[in-house]
C-alpha positions as CSV (number, residue, x, y, z in Angstrom):
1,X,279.2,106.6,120.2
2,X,282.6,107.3,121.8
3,X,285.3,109.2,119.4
4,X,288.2,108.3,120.2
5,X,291.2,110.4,118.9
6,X,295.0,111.0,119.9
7,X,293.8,113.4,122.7
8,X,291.6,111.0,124.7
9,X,292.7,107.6,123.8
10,X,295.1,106.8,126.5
11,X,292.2,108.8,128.8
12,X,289.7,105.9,127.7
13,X,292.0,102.9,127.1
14,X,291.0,101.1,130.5
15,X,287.3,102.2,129.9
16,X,287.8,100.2,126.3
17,X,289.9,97.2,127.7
18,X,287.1,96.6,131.0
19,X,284.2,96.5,128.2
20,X,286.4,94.2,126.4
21,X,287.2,92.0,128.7
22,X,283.2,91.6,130.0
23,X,281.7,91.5,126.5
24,X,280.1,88.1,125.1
25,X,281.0,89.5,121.8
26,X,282.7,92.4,119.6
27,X,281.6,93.7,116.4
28,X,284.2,95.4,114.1
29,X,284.1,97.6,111.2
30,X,287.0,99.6,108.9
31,X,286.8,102.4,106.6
32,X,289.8,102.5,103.9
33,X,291.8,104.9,102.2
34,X,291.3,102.5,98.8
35,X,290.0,99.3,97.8
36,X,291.6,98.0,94.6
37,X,295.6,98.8,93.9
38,X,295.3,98.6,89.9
39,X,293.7,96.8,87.0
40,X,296.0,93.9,88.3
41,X,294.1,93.5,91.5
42,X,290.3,94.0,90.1
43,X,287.9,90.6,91.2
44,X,287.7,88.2,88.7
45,X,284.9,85.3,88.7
46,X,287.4,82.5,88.4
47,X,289.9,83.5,91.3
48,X,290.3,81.0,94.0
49,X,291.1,81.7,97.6
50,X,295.1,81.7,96.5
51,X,294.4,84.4,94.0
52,X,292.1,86.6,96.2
53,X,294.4,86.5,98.5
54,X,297.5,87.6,96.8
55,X,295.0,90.2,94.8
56,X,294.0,91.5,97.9
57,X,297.3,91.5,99.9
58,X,298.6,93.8,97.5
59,X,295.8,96.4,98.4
60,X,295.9,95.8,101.9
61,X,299.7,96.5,101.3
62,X,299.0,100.0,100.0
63,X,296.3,101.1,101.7
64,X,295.7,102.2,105.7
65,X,292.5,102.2,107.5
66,X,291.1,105.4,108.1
67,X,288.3,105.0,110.7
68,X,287.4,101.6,112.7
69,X,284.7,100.6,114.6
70,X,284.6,98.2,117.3
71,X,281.5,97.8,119.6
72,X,281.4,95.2,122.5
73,X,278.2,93.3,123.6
74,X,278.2,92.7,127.3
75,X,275.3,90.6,128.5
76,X,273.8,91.3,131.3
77,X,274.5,89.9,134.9
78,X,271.4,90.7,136.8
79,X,268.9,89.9,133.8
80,X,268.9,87.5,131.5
81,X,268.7,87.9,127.8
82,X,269.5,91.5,128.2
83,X,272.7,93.1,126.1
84,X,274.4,97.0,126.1
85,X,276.2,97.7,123.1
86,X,279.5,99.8,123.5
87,X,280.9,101.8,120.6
88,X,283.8,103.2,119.7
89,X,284.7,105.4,116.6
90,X,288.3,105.6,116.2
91,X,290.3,107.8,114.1
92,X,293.8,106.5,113.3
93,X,296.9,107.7,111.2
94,X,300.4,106.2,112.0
95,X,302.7,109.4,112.8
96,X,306.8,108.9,111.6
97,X,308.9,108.0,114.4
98,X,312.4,106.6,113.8
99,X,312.6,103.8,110.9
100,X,308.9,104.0,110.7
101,X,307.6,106.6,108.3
102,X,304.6,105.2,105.9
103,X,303.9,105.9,102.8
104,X,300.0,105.0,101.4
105,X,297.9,105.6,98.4
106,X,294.4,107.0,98.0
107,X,291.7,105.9,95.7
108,X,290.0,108.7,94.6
109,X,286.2,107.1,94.5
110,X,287.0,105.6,98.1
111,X,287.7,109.6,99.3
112,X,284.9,110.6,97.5
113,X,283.2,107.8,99.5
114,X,284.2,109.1,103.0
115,X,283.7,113.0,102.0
116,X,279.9,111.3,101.0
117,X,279.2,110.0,104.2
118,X,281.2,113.3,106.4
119,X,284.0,111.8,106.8
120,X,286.4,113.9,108.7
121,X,289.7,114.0,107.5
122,X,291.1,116.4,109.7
123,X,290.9,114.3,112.6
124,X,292.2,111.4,110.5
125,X,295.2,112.9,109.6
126,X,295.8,115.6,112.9
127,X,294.0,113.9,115.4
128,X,294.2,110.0,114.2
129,X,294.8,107.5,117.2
130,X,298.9,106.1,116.4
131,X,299.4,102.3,115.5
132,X,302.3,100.1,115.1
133,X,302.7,96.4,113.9
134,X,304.6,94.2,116.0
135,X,307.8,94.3,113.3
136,X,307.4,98.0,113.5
137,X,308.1,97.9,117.5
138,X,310.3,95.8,117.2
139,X,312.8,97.9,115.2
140,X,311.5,100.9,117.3
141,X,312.9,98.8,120.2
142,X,316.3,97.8,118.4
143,X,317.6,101.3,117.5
144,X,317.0,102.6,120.6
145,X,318.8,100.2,122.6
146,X,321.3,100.7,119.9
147,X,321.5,104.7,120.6
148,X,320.7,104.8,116.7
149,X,316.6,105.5,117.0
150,X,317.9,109.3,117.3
151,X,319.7,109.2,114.0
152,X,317.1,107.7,112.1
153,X,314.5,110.4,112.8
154,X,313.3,111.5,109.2
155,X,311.0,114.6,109.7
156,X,311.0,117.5,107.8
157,X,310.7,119.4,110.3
158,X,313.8,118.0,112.5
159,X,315.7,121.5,111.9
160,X,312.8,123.1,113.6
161,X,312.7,120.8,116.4
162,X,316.4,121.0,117.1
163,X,315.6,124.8,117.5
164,X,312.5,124.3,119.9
165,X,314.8,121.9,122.0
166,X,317.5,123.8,122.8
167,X,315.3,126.6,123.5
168,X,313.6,124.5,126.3
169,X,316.6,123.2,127.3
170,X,318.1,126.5,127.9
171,X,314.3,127.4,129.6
172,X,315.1,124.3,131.6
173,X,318.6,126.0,132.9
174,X,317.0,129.2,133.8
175,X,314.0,127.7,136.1
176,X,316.0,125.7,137.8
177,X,318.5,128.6,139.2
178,X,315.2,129.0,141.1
179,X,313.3,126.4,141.3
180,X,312.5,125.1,144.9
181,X,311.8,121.7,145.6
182,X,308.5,119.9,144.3
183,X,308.4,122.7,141.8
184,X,307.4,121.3,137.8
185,X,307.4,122.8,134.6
186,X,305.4,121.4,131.9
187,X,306.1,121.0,127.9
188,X,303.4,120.5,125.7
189,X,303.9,118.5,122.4
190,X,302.3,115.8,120.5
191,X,305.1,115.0,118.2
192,X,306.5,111.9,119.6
193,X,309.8,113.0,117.9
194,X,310.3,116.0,119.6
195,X,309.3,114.0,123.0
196,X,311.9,111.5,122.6
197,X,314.4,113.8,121.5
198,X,313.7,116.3,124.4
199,X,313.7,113.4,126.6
200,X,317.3,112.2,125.2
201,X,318.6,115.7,126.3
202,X,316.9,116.8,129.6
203,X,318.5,113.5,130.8
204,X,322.7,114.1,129.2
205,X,322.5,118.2,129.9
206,X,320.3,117.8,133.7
207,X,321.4,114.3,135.0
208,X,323.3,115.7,138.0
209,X,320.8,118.9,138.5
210,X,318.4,117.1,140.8
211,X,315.3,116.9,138.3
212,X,313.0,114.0,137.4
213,X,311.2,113.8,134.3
214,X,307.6,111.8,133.4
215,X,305.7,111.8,130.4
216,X,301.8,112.3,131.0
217,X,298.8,111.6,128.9
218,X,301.1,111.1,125.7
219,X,301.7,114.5,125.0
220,X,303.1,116.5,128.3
221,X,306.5,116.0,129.6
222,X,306.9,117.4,133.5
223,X,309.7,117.8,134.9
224,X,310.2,118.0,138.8
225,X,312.7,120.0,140.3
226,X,314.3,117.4,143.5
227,X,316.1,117.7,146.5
228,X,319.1,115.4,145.8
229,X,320.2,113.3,142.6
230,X,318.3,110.4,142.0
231,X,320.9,107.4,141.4
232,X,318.0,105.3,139.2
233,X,317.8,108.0,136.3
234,X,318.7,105.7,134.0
235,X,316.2,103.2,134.5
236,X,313.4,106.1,134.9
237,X,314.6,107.8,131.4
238,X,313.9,104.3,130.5
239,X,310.6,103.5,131.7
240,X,309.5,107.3,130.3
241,X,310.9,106.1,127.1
242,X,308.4,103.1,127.3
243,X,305.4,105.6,128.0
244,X,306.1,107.6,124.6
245,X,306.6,103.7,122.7
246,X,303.5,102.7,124.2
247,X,301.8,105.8,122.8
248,X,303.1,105.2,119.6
249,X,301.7,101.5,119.4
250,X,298.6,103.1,120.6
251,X,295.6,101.6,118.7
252,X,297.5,98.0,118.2
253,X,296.9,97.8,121.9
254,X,293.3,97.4,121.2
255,X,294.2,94.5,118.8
256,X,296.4,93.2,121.3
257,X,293.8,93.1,123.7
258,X,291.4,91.3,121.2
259,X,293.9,88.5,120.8
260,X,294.4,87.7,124.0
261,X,290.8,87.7,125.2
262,X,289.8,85.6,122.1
263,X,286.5,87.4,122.0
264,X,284.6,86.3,119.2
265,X,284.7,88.7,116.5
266,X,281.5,89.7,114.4
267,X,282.3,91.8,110.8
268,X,280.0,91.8,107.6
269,X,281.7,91.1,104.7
270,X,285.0,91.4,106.5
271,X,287.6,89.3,104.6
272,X,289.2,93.0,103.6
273,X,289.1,94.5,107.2
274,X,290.6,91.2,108.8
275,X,293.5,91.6,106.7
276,X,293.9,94.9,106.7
277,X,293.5,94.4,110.7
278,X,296.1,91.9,110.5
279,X,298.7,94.1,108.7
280,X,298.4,97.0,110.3
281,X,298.2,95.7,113.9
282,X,299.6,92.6,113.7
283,X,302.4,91.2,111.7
284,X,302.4,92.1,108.1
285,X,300.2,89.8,105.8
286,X,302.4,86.6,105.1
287,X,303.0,85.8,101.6
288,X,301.3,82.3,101.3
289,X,297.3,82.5,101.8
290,X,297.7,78.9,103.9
291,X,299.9,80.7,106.5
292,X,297.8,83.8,106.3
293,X,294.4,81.4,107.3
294,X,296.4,79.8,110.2
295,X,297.7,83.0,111.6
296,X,294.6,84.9,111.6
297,X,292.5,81.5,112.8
298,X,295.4,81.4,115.7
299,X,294.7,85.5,116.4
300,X,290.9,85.3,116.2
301,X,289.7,81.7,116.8
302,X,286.4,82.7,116.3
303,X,284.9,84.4,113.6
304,X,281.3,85.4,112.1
305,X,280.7,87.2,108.7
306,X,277.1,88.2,109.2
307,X,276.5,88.6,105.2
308,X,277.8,85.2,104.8
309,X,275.7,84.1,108.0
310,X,272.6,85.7,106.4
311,X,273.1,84.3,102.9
312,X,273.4,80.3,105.0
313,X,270.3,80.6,106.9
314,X,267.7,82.8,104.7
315,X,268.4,79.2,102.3
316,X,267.5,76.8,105.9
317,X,264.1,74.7,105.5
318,X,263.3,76.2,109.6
319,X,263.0,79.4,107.5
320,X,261.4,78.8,104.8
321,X,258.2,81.3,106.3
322,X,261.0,83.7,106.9
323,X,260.2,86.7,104.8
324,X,262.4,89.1,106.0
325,X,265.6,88.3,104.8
326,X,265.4,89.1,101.2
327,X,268.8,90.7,101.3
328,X,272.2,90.3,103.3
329,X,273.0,94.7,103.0
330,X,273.9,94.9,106.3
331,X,272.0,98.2,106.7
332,X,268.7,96.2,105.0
333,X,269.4,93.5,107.0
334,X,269.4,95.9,110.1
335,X,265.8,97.3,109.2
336,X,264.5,93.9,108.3
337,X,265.5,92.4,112.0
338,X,264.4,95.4,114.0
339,X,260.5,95.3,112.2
340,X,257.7,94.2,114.5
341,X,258.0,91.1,112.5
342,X,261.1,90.3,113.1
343,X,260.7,90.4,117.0
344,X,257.8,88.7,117.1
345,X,259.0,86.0,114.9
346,X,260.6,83.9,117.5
347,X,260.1,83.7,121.9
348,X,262.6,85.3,123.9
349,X,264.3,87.8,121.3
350,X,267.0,89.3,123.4
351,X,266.6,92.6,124.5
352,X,269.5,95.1,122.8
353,X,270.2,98.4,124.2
354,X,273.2,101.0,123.5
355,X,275.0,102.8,126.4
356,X,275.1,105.9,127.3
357,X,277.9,106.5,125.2
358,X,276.2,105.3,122.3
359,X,273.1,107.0,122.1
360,X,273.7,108.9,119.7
361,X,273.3,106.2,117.4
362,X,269.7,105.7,118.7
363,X,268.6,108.7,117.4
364,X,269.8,108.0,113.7
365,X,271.4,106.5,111.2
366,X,274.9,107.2,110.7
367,X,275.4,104.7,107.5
368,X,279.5,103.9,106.9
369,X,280.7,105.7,110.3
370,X,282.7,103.0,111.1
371,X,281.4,102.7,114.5
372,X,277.9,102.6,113.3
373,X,278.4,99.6,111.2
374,X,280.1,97.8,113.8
375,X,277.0,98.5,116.1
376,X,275.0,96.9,112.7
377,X,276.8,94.3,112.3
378,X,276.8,93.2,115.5
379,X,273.1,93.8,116.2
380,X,272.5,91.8,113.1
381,X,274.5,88.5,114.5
382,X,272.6,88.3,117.9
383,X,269.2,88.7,116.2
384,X,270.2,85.9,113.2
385,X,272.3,83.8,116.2
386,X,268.5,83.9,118.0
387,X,266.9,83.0,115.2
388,X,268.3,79.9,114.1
389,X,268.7,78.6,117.6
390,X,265.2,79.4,118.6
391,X,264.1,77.7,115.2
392,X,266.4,74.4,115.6
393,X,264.8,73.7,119.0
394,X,261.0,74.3,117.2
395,X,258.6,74.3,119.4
396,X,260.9,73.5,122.5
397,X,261.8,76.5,123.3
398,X,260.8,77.7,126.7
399,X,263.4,80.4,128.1
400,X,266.0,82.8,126.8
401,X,268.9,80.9,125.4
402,X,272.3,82.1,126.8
403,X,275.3,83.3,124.8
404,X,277.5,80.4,124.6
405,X,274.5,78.5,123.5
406,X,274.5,80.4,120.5
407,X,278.2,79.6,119.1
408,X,277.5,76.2,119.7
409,X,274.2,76.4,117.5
410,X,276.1,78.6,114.8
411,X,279.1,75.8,115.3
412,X,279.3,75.3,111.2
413,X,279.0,78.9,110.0
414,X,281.5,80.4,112.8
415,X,284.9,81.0,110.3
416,X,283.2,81.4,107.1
417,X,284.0,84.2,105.4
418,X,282.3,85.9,102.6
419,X,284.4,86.0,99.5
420,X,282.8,88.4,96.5
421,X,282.7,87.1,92.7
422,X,285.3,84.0,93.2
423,X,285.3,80.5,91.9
424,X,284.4,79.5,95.5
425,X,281.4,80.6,97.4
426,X,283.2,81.4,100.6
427,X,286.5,81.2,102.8
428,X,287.1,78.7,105.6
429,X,289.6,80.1,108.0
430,X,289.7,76.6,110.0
431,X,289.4,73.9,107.7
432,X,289.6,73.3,104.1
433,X,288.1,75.9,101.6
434,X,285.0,74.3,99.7
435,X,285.5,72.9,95.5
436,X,284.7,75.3,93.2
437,X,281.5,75.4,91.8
438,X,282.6,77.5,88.5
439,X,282.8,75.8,85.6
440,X,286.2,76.2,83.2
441,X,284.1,77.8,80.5
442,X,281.4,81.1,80.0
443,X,279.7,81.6,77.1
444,X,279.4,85.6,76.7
445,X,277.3,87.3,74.4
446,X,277.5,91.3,73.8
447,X,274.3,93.1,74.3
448,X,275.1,95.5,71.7
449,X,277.3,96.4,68.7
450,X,280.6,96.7,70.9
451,X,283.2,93.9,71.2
452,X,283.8,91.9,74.5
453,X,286.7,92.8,75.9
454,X,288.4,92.5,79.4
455,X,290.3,89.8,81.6
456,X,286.8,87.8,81.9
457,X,286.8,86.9,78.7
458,X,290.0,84.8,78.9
459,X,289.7,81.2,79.8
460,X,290.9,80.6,83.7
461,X,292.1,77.5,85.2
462,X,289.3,76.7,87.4
């Protein structure tokens, strides 16, 4: 596993996108601040995809991700039927910059949750990987070309940073009484407040004192003291404007990445993080659930829910002699497809191996680490891809089957999503969702002494 945090991520962004780029595949994972907003939003048996959605959209509203996971499978060049898993375990938390300044609840069994499982929240909330949304940016963008992004700046501590920048601005004066040419002086600061601000001034109070000014590794401003005065310091205060925005959109880049690639995308039980995805990273969740379904199918054309995948095939006449997928748990499901039987359940399993970077996970489990789970989930989808391919072709089968073989195998469970306790079994996100197979009435009968009460007791239109 590779943790990535503020400090590294612009260090391992290129590392990230080349993986990208060569994978056959990624597998992605989220860990939440919350699930469920209030009573309001709680599951009911008799919700169809319309009412999920809205349910969910006002959680996803609410709440931020805390950790995700993304591992890409890159197959092989020089042998076939050979994959290397790369992980990732990123921290995020969206600092305030400007108009942007989140607020976000916590639910306190989803904390107790992470805490459960070692989650760290110091590196969630000091050290957490920026993200913006593409409306975000774009107001980012607008009040700064509108000299306003200054003014809008809404940290408590702005009287403090006033004070730190005119202390390095007069610093600034002093050096360069003596400063020699090619000489630099370096200021340290992750607040991307200060390092816009600081910015703003070096160029009004320096911009005929022969200096040049870069931002480096999202968190250093140098400045370097030059012979003459450089006519293009506007369009340099510019572009070292850009380098602090595109620290701020950080993370999205990732996302960004993932939509133009059109990688296939591999979650289990991932109707929640794909919104939450989305919103964050994307555009914020649309009000209508048809729109939301066409702009997710147009960001990720293809999708696999591997608990939804499981649940399909374990119910297949080819596997009826299967008996090793009792249970879609993703971390069951892991154990069940990495057993002797498993492997030697069909020819030509492919052979899965994690990178150096990952081998931590080799040695144990790390159950709900976000990066983990995306490793899962993803291991899960190429053994249960192999499966049913190597099955359809029955006794046929005489080599390894490549990649793109496999999508067009899984072609009718590619875009179904899992959708928990609903009135339909499962989402569609690129055709029409399937009937309901509820019926309009439940007969309930108390246990006990104690009267049935609750919103599942009312009749639902079905």
């Amino acid at each position: 596993m590779c943790e990535i945090l503020r400090s590294n991520f612009e260090e391992c962004f290129h590392e990230i996108e080349d993986v990208i780029k060569k994978s056959s595949f990624v597998a992605i994972d989220a860990e939440f601040t919350g699930l469920s907003l209030n009573d309001s939003s709680v599951y009911s048996l008799f919700d169809n995809a319309s009412t999920r959605y809205k349910k969910l959209k006002k959680s996803v509203s609410q709440f931020v991700i805390s950790q995700f996971g993304l591992c890409a499978f890159v197959e092989n060049t020089e042998e076939l039927n050979r994959y290397t898993a790369y992980t990732y375990n990123f921290y995020l938390f969206q600092p305030s910059f400007g108009p942007v300044d989140c607020r976000f609840l916590c639910q306190t069994s989803s904390l107790e949750f992470l805490c459960q499982n070692k989650f760290n929240f110091n590196k969630f909330i000091h050290e957490g990987v920026p993200y913006l949304n593409k409306e975000e940016e774009k107001e980012i963008k607008t009040q700064h070309e509108n000299h306003t992004l200054h003014c809008n700046m809404t940290s408590y501590k702005l009287g403090d940073l006033d004070e730190e920048i005119k202390a390095e601005i007069a610093k600034t004066d002093l050096w360069l009484q003596s400063a020699k040419e090619g000489d630099e002086m370096t200021f340290n600061s992750e607040n991307y407040i200060k390092q816009y601000m600081l910015l703003i001034e070096l160029k009004n109070q320096f911009k005929h004192r022969n200096i040049n000014c870069k931002v480096q590794d999202g968190f250093r401003i140098v400045i370097t003291k030059k012979c003459s005065s450089d006519e293009n310091i506007e369009s340099k205060f510019q572009k070292e404007v850009g380098r602090i925005f595109l620290s701020i959109v950080g993370f999205s880049r990732v996302i960004q990445l993932l939509v133009k690639t059109k990688k296939p995308i591999v979650g289990h039980n991932l109707l929640t993080d794909l919104m939450l995805v989305y919103d964050k990273f994307i555009c914020p969740l649309p009000d209508q659930y048809d729109e939301f379904k066409r702009a997710l199918h147009e960001a990720f054309p293809v999708v696999c829910d591997t608990k939804q995948l499981a649940f399909k095939l374990r119910r297949l006449e080819i596997l009826h002699n299967c008996t090793f997928l009792d249970s879609t748990n993703l971390d069951q499901l892991y154990t069940a497809l990495t057993s002797d039987v498993a492997r030697f359940f069909v020819l030509y399993n492919p052979s899965i191996e994690l990178a150096e970077i990952s081998k931590r996970y080799a040695e144990k489990s790390h159950l709900h680490e976000a990066g983990y789970d995306a490793y899962l989930s993803g291991y899960v989808f190429l053994r249960l891809a192999h499966l049913y391919s190597a099955k359809s072709k029955g006794t046929q089968l005489s080599r390894a089957i490549p990649f793109p073989k496999y999508l067009k195998m899984l072609h009718p469970y590619i875009n179904i999503i899992n959708i928990a306790r609903a009135s339909i079994p499962y989402l569609n996100l690129a055709g029409d969702d399937p009937p309901s197979v509820r019926p309009q009435w439940f007969c309930v009968k108390s246990r006990g002494s104690s009267p049935l009460s609750g919103p599942e007791c009312t009749r639902y239109p079905v």
